[in-house]
N, C-alpha and C positions, 0 to 999 in steps of 0.2 A: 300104529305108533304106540311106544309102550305110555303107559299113565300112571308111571312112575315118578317121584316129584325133583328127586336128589338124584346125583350118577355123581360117583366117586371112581377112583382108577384107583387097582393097589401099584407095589412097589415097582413090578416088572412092566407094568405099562406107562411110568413117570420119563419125562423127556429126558436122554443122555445129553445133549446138545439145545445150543439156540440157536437160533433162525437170525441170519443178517441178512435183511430184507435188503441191501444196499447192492450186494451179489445179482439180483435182479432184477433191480430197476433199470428201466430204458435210460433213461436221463436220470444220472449220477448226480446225489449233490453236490455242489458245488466245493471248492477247495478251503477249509480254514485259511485265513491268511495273519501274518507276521505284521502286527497293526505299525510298525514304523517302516518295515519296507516293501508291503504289497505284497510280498511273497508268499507264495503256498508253504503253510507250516509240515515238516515231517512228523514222523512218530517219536524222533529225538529229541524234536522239541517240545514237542508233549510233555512226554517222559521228562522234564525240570517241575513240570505240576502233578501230573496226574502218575500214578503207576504204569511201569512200563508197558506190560499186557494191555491194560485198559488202552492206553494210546496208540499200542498196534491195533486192535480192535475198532479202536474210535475210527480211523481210517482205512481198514479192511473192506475194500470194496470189490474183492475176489471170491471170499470165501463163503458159499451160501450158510455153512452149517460148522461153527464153534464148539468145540468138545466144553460138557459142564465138566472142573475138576474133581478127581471123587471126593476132596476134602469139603468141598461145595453141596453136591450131591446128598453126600453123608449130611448135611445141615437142613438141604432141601426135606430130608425126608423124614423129620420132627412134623413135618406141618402138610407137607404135600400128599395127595394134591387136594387142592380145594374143590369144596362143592360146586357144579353147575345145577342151576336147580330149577327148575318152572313155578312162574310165579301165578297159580293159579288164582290167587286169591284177589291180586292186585289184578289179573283181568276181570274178574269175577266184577270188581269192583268198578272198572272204568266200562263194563259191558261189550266189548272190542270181541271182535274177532279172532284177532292178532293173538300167538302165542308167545308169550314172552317169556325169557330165561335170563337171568343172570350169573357169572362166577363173580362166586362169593370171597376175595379176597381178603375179607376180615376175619374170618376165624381165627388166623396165625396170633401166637401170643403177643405180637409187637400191634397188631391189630390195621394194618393194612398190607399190600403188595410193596413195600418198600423195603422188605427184607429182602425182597428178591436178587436185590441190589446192592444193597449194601454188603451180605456177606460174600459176594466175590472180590468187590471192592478191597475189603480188608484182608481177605486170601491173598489178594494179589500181592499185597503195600508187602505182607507178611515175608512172603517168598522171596521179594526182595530186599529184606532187611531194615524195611522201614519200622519205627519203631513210634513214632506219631502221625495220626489223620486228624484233617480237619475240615470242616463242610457249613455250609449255611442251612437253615430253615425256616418254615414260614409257618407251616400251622402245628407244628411239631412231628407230624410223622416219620418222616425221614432219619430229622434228630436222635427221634429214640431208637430209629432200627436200627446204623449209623454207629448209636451209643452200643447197643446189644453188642453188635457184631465184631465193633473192637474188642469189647472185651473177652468176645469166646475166642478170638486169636489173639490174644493178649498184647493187644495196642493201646497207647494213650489219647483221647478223643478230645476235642475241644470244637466247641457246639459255637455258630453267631446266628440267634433264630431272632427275625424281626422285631422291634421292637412290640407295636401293636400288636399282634398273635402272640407275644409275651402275656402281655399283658391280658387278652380275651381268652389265655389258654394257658394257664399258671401250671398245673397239672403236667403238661406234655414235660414243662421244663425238669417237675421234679422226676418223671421217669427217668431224661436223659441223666439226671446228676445219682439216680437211683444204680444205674448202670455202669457209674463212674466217670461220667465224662462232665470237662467245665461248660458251663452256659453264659454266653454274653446276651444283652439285646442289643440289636444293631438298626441304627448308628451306635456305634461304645466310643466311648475315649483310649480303649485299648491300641488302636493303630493309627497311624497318618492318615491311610481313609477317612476310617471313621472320625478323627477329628474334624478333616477337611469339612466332612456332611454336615455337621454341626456346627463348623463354624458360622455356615452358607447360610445354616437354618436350622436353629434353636431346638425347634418344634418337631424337626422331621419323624413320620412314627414310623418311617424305616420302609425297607423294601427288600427283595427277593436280591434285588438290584445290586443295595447297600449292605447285604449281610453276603452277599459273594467276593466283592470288592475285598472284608476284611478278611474273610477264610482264606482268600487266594494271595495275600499280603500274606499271614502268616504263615500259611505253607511255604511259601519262596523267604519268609526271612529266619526262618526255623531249622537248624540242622537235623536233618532225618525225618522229616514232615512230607506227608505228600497232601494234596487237594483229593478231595473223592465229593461226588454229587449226587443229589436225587431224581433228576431228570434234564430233559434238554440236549443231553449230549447223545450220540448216538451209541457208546458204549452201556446206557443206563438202559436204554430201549432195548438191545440184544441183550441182556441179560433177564430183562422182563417178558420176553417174549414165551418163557413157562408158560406164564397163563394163556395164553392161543392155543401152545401146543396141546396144554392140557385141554381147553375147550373143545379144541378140533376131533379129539376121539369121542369126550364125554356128547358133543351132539351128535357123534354116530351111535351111541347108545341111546340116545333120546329118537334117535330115528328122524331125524330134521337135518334141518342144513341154514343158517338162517341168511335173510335175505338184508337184511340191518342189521350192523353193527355200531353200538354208542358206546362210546366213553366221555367223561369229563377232561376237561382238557388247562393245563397248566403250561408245562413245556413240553410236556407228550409221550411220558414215559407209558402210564397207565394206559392213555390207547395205543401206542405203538407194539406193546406187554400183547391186547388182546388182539388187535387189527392187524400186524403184520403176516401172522402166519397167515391169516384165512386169505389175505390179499395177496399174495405170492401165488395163488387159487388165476385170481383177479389179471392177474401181469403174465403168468405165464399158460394161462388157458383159457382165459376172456370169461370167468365166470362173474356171472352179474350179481355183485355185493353190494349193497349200499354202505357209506364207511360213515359217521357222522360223528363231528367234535363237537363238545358243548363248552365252552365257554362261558365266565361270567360277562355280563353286558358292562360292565363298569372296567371290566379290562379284555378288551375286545381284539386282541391283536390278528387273531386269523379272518375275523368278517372285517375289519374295517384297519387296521394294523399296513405299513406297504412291505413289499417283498425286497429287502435291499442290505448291504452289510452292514452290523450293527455290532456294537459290544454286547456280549452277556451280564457287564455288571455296571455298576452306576461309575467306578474310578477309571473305566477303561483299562486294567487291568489280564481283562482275557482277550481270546483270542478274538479279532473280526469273525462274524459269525454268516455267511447267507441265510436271510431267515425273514419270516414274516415280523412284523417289530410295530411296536409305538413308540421307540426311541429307548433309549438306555437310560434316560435321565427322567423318564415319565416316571408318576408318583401316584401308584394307584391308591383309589378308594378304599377304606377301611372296612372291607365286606371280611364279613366271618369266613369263607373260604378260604384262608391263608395260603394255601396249596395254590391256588389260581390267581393268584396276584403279583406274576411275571411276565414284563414286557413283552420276552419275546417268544420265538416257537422253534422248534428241533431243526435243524437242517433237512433232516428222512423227512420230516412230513411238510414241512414249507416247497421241498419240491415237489411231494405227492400232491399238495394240495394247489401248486399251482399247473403240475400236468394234469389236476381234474379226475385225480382218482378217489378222493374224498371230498367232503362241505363240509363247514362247522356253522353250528348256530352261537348263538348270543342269550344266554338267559339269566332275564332279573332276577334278581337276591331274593325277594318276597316269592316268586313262584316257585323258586328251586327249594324255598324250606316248605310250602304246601305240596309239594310230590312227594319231599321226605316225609313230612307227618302222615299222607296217605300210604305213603310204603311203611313205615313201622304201624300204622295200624289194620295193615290187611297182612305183613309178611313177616311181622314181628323181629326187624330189626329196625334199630335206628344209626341211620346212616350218617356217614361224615357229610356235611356241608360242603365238599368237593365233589364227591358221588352224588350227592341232591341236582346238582345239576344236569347228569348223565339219565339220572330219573326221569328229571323233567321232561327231558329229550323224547326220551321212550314213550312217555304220556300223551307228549304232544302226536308223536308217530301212529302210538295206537289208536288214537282219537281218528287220525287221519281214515285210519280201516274199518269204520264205525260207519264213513261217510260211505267207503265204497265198497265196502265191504268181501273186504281182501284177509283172508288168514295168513298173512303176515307171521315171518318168524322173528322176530324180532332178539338181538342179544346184548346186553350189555355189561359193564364190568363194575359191581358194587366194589371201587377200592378198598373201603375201608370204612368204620364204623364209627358212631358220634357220640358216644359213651363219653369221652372226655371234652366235648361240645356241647353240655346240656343248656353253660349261657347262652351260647347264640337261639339255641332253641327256645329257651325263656324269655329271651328278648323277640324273636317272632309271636309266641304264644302271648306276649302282653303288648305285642302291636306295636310294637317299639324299633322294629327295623325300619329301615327305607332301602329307595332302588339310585341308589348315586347313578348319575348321568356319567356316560364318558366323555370328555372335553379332548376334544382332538385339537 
């Protein structure tokens, strides 16, 4: 095995296509439905929110392999592909067996994997003559990639990022407005939504929930507007699925194959990005992967969440979703992972994870920022507080190989980095977080 620490892929080995792990799944998700008359929604109906492409896509459950467009392509290849890298140091540190790797999705100038997304998103609207996007966000990631990417296809952006992650992430906002795009906090008094929410309750500091409600209001009351998102749908997961494809060569250059795979988990872009390709392994040649979601414990929708139709946003506004869920109208905890403070879960993985082809864990706020402090002081990054928990994950896993002493391969997906999170970090570092309980 090489003991090499970093594997890069140049230009001719970068994925032409993504992977729609949906092509081959045994048991297909279930149907979007039409929330006034039960019916299974088409791509036409999509296509009144989302860009047309994205909404063929969304329900493309024929085609295993998606052409990247080269105008995409040509974008991808400022940044791509990211490092896979071996985390010596952080085994070093926990004494494990287990070897562990991560791809490193924060390099990128937007400083997560949510470009990956966003600039087909805005190809697409482009193509078809759309002329404004607009989207929700939570801890700001999204937003700014979101903001970047319209503006490199010269679109007009208008941002509703939570109120609370407004406020714990002041920074993220002025990137987006740095990029040209407007910034609400939601609940705003800018829509009927959002007044509704405030009417209910003065106080509300917003949600994933409430700031999709207003973006999907003003795309449908906006001429030449479309909706675009940062995960949960399944058109967001195929386009993230770069980073698998990439990891899947760069572990053959590592000489491995791993046996775990962890991401942090929100609505599931990020691990659906690294897990789907290695899992099409999994479904169509029985190879034994472990798949593991890490979830914050304060918004628990895949461990303790039930599996049934739900809305994606708090006004009922989008489509019935099948999906793992704590309700559309649940109001999470104000934990610094802003990114992981949504109800529900993707359709692809709510049926992966109820035919038993992945687990997710549940982890506390307080332990997910002590894995990050131990990852930036053995790997010298500091991680986003969304990634802290995918660390976690891994921690608790290599620990496991400690007991039994298994060299475990262990992989997971550093989304993105916590350079614009340092209060949450100062608020763990002076002892000042807590572990909010979920109240079901």
């Amino acid at each position: 095995m090489s003991k090499q620490k970093r594997f890069l892929l140049d230009e001719s080995e970068l994925p032409r296509q993504w992977y729609n792990i949906q092509a081959d799944m045994i048991n297909k998700p279930l149907p979007l439905l039409n929330p006034a008359t039960k019916e299974p929604l088409t791509a036409d109906d999509l296509a009144h929110i989302f860009a047309a492409e994205c909404a063929k896509q969304e329900l493309d459950q024929e085609h295993a392999w998606i052409d990247i467009p080269e105008e995409v392509f040509d974008r991808y290849k400022y940044y791509r592909s990211t490092p896979l890298v071996r985390a010596y140091a952080l085994e070093k540190a926990l004494g494990t067996p287990a070897h562990i790797y991560f791809k490193n999705e924060s390099v990128n100038p937007l400083g997560s994997h949510k470009i990956n997304s966003a600039l087909p998103q805005c190809y697409y609207c482009k193509q078809e003559g759309t002329t404004n996007v607009t989207t929700e966000t939570g801890a700001g990631q999204w937003g700014a990639a979101l903001s970047y990417a319209a503006k490199a296809f010269g679109l007009e952006c208008a941002v509703y990022q939570v109120k609370i992650s407004m406020q714990q992430k002041p920074y993220r906002s002025s990137i987006m407005r740095t990029f040209g795009a407007t910034v609400e906090g939601s609940p705003s008094m800018s829509t009927r939504a959002g007044k509704d929410i405030i009417t209910r309750d003065p106080l509300h500091p917003g949600s994933l929930g409430t700031a999709i409600s207003e973006a999907v209001e003003l795309a449908t009351t906006t001429p030449n507007c479309k909706y675009t998102l940062g995960s949960v749908m399944s058109h967001v997961s195929l386009h993230q699925t770069v980073i698998g494809l990439e990891a899947e060569k760069q572990m053959e250059k590592a000489g491995e194959y791993p046996d775990t795979i962890i991401a942090c988990f929100g609505g599931g872009s990020n691990f659906g990005g690294l897990a789907f390709p290695f899992m099409r392994h999994t479904i169509l040649e029985g190879k034994k992967t472990e798949y593991i979601a890490a979830e914050p414990s304060s918004c628990p929708k895949l461990t303790k969440g039930k599996f049934e139709y739900d809305f994606g946003d708090e006004a009922g506004y989008t489509p019935l979703l099948p999906m793992y869920t704590l309700g559309h109208e649940f109001k999470p905890a104000n934990i610094h992972a802003g990114g992981l403070r949504y109800h529900g879960a993707g359709t692809i993985v709510s049926q992966l994870l109820k035919d038993g082809y992945m687990r997710a864990v549940d982890i506390p706020q307080t332990e997910s920022f002590a894995a990050g402090l131990l990852f930036a002081q053995t790997e010298s990054i500091i991680p986003a507080p969304e990634s802290c928990h995918a660390i976690a994950a891994t921690i608790r896993e290599a620990k496991k190989c400690i007991e039994t002493g298994e060299e475990k391969v262990i992989l997971f997906n550093l989304s993105g980095h916590g350079l614009i999170d340092m209060t949450a970090y100062d608020s763990y570092l002076n002892g000042d977080l807590t572990d909010p309980e979920f109240k079901g």
